[in-house]
OpenMM code with the backbone's topology and positions (N, CA, C; nanometers):
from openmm import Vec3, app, unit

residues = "UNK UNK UNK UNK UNK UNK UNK UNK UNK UNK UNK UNK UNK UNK UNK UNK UNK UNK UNK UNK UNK UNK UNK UNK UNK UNK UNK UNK UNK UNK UNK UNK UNK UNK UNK UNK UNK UNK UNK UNK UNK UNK UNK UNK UNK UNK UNK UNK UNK UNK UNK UNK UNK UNK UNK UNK UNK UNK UNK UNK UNK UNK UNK UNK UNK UNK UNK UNK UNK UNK UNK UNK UNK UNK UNK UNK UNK UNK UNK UNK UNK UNK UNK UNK UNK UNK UNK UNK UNK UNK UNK UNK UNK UNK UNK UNK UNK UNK UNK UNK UNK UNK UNK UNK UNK UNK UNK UNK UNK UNK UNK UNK UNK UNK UNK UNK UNK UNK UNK UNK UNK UNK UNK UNK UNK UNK UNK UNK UNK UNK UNK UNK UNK UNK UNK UNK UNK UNK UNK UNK UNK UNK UNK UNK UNK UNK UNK UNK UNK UNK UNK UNK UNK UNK UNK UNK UNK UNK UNK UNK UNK UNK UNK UNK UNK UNK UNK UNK UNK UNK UNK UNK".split()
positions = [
    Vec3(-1.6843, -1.6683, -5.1509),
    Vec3(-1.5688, -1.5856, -5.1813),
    Vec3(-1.5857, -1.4454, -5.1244),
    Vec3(-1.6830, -1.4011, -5.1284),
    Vec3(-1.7333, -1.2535, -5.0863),
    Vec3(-1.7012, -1.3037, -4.9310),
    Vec3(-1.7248, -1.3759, -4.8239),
    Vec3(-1.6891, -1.3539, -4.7069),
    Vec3(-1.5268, -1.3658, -4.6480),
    Vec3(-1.4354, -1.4868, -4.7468),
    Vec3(-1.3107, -1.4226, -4.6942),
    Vec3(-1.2707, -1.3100, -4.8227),
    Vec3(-1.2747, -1.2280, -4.9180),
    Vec3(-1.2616, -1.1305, -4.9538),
    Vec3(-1.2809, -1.0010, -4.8150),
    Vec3(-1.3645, -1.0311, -4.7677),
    Vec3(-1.4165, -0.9227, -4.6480),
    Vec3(-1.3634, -0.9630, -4.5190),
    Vec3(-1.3002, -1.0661, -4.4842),
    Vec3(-1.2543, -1.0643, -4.3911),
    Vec3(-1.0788, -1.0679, -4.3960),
    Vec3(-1.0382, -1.0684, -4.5081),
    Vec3(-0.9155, -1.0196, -4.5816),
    Vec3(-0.8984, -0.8502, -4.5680),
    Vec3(-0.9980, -0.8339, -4.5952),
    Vec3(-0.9991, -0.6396, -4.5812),
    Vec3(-1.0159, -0.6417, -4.4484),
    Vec3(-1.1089, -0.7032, -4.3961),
    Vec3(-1.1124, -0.6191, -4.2431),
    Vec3(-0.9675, -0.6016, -4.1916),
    Vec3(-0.9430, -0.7784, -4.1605),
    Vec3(-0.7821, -0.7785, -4.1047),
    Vec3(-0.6790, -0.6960, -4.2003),
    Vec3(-0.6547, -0.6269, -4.3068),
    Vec3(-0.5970, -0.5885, -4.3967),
    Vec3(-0.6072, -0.4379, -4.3035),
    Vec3(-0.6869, -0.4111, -4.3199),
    Vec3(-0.7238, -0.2543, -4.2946),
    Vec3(-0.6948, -0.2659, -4.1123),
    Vec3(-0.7440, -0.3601, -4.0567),
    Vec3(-0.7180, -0.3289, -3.8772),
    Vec3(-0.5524, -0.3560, -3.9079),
    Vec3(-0.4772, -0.4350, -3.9375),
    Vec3(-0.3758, -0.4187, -3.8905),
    Vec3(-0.2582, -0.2859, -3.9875),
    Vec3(-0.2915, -0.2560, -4.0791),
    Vec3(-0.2298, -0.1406, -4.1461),
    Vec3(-0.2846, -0.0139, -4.0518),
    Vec3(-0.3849, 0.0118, -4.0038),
    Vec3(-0.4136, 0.1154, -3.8886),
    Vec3(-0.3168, 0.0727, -3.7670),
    Vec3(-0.3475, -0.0100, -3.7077),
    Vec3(-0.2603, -0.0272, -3.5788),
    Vec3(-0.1253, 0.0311, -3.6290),
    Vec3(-0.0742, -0.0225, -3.7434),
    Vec3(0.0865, 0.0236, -3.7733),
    Vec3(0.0766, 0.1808, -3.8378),
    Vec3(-0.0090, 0.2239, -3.9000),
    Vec3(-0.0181, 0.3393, -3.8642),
    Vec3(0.0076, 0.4358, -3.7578),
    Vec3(-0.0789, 0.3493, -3.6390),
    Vec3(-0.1077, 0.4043, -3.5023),
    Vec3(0.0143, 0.4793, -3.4538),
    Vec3(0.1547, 0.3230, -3.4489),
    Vec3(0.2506, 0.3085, -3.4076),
    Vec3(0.3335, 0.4189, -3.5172),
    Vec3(0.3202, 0.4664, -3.6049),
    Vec3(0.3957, 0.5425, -3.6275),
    Vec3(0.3398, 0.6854, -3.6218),
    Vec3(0.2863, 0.7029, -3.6236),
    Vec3(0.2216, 0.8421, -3.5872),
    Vec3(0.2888, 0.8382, -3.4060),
    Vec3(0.2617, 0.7362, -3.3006),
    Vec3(0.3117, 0.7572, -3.1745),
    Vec3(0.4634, 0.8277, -3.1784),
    Vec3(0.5257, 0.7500, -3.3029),
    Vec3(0.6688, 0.7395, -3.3190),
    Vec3(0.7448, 0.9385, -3.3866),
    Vec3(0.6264, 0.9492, -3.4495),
    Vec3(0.6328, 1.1358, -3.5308),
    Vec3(0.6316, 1.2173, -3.4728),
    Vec3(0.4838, 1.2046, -3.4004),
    Vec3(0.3725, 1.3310, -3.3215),
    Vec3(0.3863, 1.3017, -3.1910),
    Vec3(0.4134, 1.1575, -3.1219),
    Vec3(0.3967, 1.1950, -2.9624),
    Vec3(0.2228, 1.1634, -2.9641),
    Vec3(0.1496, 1.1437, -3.0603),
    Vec3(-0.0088, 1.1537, -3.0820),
    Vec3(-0.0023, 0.9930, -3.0097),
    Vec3(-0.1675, 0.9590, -2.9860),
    Vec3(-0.1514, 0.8355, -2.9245),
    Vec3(-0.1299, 0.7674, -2.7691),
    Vec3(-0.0410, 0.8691, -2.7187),
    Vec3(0.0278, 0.7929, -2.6238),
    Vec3(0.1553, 0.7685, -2.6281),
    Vec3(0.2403, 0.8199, -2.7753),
    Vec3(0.3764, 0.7912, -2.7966),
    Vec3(0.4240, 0.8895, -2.7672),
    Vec3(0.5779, 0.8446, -2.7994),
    Vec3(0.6837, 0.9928, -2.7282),
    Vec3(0.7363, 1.0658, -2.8358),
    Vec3(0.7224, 1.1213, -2.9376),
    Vec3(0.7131, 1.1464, -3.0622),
    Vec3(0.8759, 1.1322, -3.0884),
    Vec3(0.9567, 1.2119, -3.1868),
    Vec3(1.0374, 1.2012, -3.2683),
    Vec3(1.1742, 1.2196, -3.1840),
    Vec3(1.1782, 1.3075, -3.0914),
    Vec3(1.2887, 1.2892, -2.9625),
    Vec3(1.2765, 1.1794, -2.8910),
    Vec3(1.1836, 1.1543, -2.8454),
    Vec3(1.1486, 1.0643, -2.7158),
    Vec3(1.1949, 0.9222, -2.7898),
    Vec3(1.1616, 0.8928, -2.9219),
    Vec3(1.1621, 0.7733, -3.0077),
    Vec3(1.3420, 0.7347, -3.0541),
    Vec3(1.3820, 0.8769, -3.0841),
    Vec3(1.4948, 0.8730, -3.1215),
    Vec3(1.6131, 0.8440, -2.9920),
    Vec3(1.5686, 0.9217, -2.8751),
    Vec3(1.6436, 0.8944, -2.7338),
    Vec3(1.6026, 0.6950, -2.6898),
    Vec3(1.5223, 0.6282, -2.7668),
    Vec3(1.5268, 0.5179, -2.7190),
    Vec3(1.5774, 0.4327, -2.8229),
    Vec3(1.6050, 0.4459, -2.9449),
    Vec3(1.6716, 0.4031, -3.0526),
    Vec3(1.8065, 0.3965, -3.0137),
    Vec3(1.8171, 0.5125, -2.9565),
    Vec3(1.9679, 0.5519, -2.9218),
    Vec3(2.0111, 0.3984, -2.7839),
    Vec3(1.9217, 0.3964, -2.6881),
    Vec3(1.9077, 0.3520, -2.5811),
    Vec3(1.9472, 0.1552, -2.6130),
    Vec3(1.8699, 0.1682, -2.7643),
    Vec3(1.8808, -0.0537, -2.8261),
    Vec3(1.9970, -0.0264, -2.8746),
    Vec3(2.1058, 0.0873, -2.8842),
    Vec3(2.2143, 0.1007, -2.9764),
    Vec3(2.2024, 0.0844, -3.1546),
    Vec3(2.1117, 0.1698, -3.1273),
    Vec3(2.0679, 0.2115, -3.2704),
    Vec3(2.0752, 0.3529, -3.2814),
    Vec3(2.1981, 0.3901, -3.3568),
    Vec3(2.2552, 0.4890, -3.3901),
    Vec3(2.2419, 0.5291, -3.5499),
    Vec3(2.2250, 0.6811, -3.5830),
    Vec3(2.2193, 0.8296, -3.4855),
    Vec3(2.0685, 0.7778, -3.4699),
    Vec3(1.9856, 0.7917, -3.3420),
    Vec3(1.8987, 0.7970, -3.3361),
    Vec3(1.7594, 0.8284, -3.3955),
    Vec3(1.8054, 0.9802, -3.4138),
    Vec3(1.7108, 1.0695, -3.5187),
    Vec3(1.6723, 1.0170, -3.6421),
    Vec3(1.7650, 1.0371, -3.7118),
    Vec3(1.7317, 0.9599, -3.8738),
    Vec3(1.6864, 0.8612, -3.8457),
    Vec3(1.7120, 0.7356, -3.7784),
    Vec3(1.6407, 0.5713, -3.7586),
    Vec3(1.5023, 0.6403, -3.6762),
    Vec3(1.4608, 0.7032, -3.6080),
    Vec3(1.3172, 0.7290, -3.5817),
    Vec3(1.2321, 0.7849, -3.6453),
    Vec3(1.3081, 0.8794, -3.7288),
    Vec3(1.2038, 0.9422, -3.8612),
    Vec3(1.1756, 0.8348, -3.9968),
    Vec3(1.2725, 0.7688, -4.0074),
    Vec3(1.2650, 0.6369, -4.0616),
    Vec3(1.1589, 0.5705, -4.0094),
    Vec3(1.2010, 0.4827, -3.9073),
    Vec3(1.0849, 0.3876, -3.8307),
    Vec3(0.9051, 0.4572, -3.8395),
    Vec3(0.9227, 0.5939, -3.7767),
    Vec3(0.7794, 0.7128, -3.8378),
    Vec3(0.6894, 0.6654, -3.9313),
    Vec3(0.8155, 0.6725, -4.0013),
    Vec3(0.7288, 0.7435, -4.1344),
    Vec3(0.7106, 0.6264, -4.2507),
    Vec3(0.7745, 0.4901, -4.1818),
    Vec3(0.7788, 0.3405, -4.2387),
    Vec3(0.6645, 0.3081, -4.2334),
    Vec3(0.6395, 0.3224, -4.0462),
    Vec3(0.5355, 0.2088, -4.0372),
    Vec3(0.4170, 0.3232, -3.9923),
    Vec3(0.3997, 0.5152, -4.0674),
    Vec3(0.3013, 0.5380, -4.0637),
    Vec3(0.2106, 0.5346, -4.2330),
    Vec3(0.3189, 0.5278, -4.3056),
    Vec3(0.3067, 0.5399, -4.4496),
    Vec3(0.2551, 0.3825, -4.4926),
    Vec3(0.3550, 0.3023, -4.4522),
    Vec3(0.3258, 0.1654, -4.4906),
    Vec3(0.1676, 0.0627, -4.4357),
    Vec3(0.1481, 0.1341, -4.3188),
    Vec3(0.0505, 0.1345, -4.2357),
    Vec3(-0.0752, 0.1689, -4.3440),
    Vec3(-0.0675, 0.2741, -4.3556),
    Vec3(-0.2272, 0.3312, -4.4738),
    Vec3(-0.1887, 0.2769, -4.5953),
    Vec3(-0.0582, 0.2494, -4.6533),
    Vec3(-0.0714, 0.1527, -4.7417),
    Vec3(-0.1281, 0.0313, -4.8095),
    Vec3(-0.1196, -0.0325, -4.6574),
    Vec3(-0.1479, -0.1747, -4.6064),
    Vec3(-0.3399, -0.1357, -4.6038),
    Vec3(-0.3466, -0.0552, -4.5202),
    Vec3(-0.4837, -0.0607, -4.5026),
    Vec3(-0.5655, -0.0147, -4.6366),
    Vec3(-0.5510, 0.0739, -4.6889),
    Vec3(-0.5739, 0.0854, -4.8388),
    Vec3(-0.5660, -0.0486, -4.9157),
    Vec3(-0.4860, -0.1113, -4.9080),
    Vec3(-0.4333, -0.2613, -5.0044),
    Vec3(-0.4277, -0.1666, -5.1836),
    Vec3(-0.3077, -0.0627, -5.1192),
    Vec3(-0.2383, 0.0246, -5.2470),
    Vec3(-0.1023, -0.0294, -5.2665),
    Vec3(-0.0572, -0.0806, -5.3531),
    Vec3(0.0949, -0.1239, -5.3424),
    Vec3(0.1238, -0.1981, -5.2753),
    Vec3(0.0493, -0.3183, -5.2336),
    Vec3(0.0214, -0.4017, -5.1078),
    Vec3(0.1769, -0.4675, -5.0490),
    Vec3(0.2689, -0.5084, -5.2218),
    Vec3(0.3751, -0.6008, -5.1469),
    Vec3(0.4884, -0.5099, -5.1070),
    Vec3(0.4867, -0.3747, -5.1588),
    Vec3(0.5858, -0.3071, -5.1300),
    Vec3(0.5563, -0.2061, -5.0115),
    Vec3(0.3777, -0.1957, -4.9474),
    Vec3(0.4002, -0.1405, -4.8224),
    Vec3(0.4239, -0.1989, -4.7037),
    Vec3(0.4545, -0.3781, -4.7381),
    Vec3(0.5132, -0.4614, -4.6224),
    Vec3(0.6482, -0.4282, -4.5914),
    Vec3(0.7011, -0.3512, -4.6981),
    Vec3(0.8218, -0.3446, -4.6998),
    Vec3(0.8612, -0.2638, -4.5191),
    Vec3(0.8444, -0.1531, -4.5420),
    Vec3(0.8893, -0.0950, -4.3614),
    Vec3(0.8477, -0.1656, -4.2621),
    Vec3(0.7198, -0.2363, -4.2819),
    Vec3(0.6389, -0.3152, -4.1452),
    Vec3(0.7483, -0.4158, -4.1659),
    Vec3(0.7739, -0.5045, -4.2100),
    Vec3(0.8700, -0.6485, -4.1863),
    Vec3(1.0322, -0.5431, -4.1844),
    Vec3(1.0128, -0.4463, -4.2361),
    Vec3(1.1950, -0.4736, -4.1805),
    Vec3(1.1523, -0.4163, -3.9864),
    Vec3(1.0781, -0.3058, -3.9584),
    Vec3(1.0718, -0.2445, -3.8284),
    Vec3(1.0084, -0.3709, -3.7330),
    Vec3(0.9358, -0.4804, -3.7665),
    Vec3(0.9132, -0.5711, -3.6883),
    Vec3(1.0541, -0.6653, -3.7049),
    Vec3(1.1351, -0.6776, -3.7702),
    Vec3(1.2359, -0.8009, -3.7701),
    Vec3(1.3245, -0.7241, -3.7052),
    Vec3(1.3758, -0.5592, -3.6617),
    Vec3(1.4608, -0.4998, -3.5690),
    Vec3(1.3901, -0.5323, -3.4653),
    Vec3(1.2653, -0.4573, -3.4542),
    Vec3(1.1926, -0.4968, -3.2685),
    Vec3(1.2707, -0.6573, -3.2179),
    Vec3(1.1937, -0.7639, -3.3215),
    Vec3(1.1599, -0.8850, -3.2655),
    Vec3(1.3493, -0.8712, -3.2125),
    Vec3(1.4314, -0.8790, -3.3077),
    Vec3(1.5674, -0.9246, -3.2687),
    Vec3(1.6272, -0.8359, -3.1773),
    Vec3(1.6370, -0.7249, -3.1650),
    Vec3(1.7191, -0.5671, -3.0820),
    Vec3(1.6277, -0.5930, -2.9572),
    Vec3(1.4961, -0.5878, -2.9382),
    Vec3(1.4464, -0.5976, -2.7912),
    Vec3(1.3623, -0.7084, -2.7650),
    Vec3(1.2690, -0.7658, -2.8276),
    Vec3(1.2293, -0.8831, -2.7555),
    Vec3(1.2481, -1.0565, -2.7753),
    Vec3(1.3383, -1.0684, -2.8597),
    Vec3(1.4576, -1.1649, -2.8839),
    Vec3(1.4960, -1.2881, -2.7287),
    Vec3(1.5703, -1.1473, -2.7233),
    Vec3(1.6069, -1.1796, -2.5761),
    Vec3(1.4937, -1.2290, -2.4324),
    Vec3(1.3933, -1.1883, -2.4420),
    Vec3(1.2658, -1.2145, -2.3539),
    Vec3(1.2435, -1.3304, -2.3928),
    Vec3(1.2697, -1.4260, -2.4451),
    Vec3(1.1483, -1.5397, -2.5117),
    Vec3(1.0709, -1.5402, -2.6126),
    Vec3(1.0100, -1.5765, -2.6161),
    Vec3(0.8770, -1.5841, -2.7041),
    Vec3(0.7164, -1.5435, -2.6869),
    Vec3(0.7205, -1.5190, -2.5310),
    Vec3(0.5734, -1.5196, -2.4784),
    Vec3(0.5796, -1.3272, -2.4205),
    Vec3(0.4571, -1.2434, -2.4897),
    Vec3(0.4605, -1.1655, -2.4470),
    Vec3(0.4511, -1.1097, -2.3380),
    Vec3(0.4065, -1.2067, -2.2087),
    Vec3(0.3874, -1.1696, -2.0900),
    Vec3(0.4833, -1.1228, -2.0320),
    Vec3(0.6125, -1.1705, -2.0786),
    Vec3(0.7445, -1.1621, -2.0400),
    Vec3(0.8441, -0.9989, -2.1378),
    Vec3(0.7401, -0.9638, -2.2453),
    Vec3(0.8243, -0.8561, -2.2993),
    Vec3(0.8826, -0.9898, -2.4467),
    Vec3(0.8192, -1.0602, -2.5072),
    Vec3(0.8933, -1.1458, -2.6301),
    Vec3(0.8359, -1.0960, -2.7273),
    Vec3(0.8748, -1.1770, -2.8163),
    Vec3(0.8467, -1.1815, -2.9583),
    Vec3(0.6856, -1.1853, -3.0281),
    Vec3(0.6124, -1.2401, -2.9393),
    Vec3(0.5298, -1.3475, -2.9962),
    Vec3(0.4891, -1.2607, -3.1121),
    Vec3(0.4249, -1.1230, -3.0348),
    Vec3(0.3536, -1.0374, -3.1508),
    Vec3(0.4205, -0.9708, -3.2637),
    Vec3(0.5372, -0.9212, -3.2222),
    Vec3(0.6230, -0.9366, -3.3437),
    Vec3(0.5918, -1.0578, -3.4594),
    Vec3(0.6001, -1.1446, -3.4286),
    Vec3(0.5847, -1.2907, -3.5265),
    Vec3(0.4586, -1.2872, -3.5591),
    Vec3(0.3482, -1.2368, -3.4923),
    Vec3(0.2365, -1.2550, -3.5676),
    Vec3(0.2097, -1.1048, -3.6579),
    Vec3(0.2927, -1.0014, -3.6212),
    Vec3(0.2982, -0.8989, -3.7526),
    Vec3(0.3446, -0.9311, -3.8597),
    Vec3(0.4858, -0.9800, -3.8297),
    Vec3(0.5795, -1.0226, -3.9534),
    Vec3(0.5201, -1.1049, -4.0457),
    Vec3(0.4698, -1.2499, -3.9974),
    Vec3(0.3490, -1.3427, -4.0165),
    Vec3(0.1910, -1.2603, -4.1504),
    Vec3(0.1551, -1.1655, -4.0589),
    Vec3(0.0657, -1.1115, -4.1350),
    Vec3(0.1015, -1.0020, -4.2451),
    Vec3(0.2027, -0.9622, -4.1921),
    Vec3(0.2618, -0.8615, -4.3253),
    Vec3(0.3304, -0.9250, -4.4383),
    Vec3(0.3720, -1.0096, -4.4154),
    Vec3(0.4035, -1.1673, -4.5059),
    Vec3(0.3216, -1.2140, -4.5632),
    Vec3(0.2149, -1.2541, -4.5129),
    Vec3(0.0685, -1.2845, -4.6273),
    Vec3(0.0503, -1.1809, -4.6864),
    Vec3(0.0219, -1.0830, -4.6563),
    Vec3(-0.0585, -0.9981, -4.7377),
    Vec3(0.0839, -0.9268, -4.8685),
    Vec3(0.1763, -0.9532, -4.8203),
    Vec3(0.2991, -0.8738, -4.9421),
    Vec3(0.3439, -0.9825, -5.0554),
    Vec3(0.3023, -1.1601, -4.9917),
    Vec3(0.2844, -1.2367, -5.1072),
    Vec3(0.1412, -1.2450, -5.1350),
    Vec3(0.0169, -1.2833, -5.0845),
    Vec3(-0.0588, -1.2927, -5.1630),
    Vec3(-0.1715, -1.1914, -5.1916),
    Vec3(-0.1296, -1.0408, -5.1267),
    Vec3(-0.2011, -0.9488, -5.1890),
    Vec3(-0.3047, -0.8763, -5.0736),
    Vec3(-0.3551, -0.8077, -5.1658),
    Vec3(-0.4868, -0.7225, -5.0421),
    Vec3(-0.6050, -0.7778, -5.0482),
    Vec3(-0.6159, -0.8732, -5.1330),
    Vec3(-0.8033, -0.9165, -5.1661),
    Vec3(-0.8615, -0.8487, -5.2534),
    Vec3(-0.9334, -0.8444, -5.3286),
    Vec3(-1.0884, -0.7933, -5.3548),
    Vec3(-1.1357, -0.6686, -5.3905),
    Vec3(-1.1434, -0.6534, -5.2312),
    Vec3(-1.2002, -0.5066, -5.2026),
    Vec3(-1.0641, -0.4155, -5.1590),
    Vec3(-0.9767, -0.3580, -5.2291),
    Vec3(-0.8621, -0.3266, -5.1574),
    Vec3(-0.8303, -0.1973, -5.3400),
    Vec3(-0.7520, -0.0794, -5.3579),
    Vec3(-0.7050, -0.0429, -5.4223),
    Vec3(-0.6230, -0.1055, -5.5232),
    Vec3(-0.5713, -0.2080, -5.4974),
    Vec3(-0.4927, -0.2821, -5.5898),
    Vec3(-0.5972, -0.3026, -5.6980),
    Vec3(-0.6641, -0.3731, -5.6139),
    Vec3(-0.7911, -0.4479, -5.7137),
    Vec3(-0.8624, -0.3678, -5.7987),
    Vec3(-0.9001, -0.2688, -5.7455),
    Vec3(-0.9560, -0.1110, -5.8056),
    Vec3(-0.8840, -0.0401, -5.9202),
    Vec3(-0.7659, -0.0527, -5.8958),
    Vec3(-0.6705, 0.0030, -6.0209),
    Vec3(-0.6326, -0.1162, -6.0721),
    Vec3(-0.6714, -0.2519, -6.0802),
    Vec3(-0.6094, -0.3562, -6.1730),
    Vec3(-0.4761, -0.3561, -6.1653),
    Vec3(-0.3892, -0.3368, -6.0175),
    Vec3(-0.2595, -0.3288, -6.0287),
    Vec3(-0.2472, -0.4734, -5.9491),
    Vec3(-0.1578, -0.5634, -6.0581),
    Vec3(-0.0527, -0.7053, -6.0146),
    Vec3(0.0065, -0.7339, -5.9994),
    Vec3(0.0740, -0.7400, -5.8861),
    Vec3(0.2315, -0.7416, -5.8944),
    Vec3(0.2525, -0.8720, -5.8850),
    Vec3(0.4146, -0.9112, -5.9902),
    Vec3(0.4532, -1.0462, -6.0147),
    Vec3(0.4481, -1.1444, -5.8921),
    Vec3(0.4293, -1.2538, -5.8579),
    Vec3(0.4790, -1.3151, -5.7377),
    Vec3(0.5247, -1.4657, -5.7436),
    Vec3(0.6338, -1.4898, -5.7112),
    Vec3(0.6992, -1.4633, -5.5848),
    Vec3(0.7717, -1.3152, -5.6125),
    Vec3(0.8132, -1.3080, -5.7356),
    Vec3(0.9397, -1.2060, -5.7300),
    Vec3(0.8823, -1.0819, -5.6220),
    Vec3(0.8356, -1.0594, -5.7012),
    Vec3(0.7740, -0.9026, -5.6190),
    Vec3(0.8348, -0.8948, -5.4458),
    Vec3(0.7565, -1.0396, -5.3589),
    Vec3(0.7752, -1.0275, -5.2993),
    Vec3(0.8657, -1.1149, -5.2319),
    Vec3(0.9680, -1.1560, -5.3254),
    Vec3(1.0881, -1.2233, -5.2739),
    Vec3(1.2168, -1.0800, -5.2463),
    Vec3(1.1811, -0.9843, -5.3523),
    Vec3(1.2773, -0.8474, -5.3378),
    Vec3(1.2123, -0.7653, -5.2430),
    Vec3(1.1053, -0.7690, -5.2109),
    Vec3(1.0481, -0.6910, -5.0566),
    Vec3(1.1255, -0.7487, -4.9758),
    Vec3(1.1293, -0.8557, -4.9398),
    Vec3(1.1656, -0.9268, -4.8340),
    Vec3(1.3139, -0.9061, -4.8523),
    Vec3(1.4062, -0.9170, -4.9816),
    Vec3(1.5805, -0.9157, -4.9359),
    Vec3(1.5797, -0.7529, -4.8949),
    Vec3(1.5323, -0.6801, -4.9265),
    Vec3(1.5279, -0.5155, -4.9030),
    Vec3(1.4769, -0.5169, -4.7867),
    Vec3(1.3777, -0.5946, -4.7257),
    Vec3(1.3095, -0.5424, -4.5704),
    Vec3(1.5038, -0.6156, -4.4705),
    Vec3(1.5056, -0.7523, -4.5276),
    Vec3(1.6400, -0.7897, -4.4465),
    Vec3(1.7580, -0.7290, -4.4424),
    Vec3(1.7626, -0.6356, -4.5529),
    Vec3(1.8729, -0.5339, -4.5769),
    Vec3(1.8664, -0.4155, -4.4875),
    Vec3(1.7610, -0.3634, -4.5042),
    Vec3(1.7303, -0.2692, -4.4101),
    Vec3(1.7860, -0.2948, -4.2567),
    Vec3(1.6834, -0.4369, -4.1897),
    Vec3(1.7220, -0.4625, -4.1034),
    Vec3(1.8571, -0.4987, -4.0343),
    Vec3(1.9233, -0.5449, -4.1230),
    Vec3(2.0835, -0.5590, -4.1095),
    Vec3(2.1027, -0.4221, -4.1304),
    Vec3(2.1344, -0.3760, -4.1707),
    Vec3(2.1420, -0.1928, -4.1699),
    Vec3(2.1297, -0.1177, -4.0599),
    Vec3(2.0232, -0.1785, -3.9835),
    Vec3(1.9893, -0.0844, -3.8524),
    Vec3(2.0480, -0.1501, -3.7603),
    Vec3(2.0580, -0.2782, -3.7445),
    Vec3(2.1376, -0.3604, -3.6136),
    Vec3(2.2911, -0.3463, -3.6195),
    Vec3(2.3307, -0.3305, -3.7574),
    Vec3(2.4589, -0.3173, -3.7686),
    Vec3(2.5401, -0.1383, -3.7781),
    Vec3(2.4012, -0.0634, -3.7376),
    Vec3(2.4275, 0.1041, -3.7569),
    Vec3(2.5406, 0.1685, -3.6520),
    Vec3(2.5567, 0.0793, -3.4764),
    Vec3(2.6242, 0.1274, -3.4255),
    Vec3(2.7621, 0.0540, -3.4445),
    Vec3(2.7829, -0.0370, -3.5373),
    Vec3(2.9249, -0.0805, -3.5777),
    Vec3(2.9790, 0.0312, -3.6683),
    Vec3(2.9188, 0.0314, -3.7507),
    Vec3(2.9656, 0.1353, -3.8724),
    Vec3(2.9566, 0.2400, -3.8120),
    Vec3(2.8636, 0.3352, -3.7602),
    Vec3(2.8392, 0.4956, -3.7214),
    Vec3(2.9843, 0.5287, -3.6698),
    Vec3(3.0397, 0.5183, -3.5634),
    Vec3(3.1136, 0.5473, -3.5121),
    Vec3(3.2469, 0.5904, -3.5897),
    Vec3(3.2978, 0.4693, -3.7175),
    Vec3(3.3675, 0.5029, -3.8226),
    Vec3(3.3690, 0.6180, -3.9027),
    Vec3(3.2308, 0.6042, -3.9337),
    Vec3(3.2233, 0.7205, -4.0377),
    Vec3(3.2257, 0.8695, -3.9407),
    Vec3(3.1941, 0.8862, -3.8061),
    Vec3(3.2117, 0.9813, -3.7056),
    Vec3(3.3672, 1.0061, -3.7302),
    Vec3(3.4436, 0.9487, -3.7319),
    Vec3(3.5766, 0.9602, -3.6695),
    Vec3(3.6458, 1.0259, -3.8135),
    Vec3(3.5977, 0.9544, -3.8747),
    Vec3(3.6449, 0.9709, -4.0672),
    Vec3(3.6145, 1.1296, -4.0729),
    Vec3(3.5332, 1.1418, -4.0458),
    Vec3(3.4590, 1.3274, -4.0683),
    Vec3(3.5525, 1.4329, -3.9850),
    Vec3(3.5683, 1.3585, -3.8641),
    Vec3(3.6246, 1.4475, -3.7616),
    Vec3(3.7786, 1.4875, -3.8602),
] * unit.nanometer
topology = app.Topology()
chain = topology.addChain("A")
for resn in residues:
    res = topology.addResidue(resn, chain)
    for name in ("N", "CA", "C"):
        topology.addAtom(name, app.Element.getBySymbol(name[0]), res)
């Protein structure tokens, strides 16, 4: 039990950093990313409107949810930003490519969603903060309402440049 407990954390903790990574690229420009303009001018670009707000969003989702994840603090509810910002990627840009990343697809998308999915139903393991503070969250429920809230979200953002424009015109 002690060896997948520990290899539950490793992968727990490497992939809540990587999504960290990606949102810090998405804030600061740190990384290698184009920070909060650069992010928001390409939001704008999948027709994901107003840009800004959906990139400080996306930020601060998958930099928060990221150390969440890697912590294994609140485990099913910091899947929450990682599965909705991987279920926009996979569908808004690499959808269309296929399935095979060589080509610009999905694949890795599916194996985030995939892993942020295990760990928001069956937890952080062991060695993780949850475990440390004796915090349990119910399941399935717990993470049957992560998941309609991550799909809400995501319908939210694919469907932002239908609506935006309305509420633009309404103001004017």
């Amino acid at each position: 039990m002690v060896r997948l407990d520990l290899g539950l954390a490793i992968l727990r903790v490497l992939i809540g950093l990587l999504f960290a990574g990606h949102g810090v690229q998405k804030l600061f420009g740190w990384l290698g990313g184009h920070g909060l303009n650069g992010t928001a001018a390409w939001l704008e670009s999948l027709n994901i409107r107003p840009g800004r707000p959906w990139a400080l969003l996306l930020g601060l989702g998958e930099f928060v949810g990221g150390l969440l994840l890697a912590l294994g603090l609140a485990t099913p509810w910091a899947t929450l930003p990682l599965l909705a910002s991987q279920l926009v990627a996979l569908i808004r840009v690499h959808a269309p490519k296929g399935l095979w990343i060589d080509r610009g697809g999905f694949e890795y998308n599916l194996v985030l969603i995939a892993l942020s999915a295990f760990f928001g139903f069956y937890g952080a393991g062991a060695y993780s903060a949850d475990a440390w503070l004796g915090w349990v969250w119910p399941q399935p429920m717990t993470f049957g309402l992560v998941l309609i809230l991550a799909l809400l979200i995501a319908l939210v953002a694919l469907a932002a440049p239908v609506w935006v424009p309305r509420l633009s015109r309404r103001a004017a």
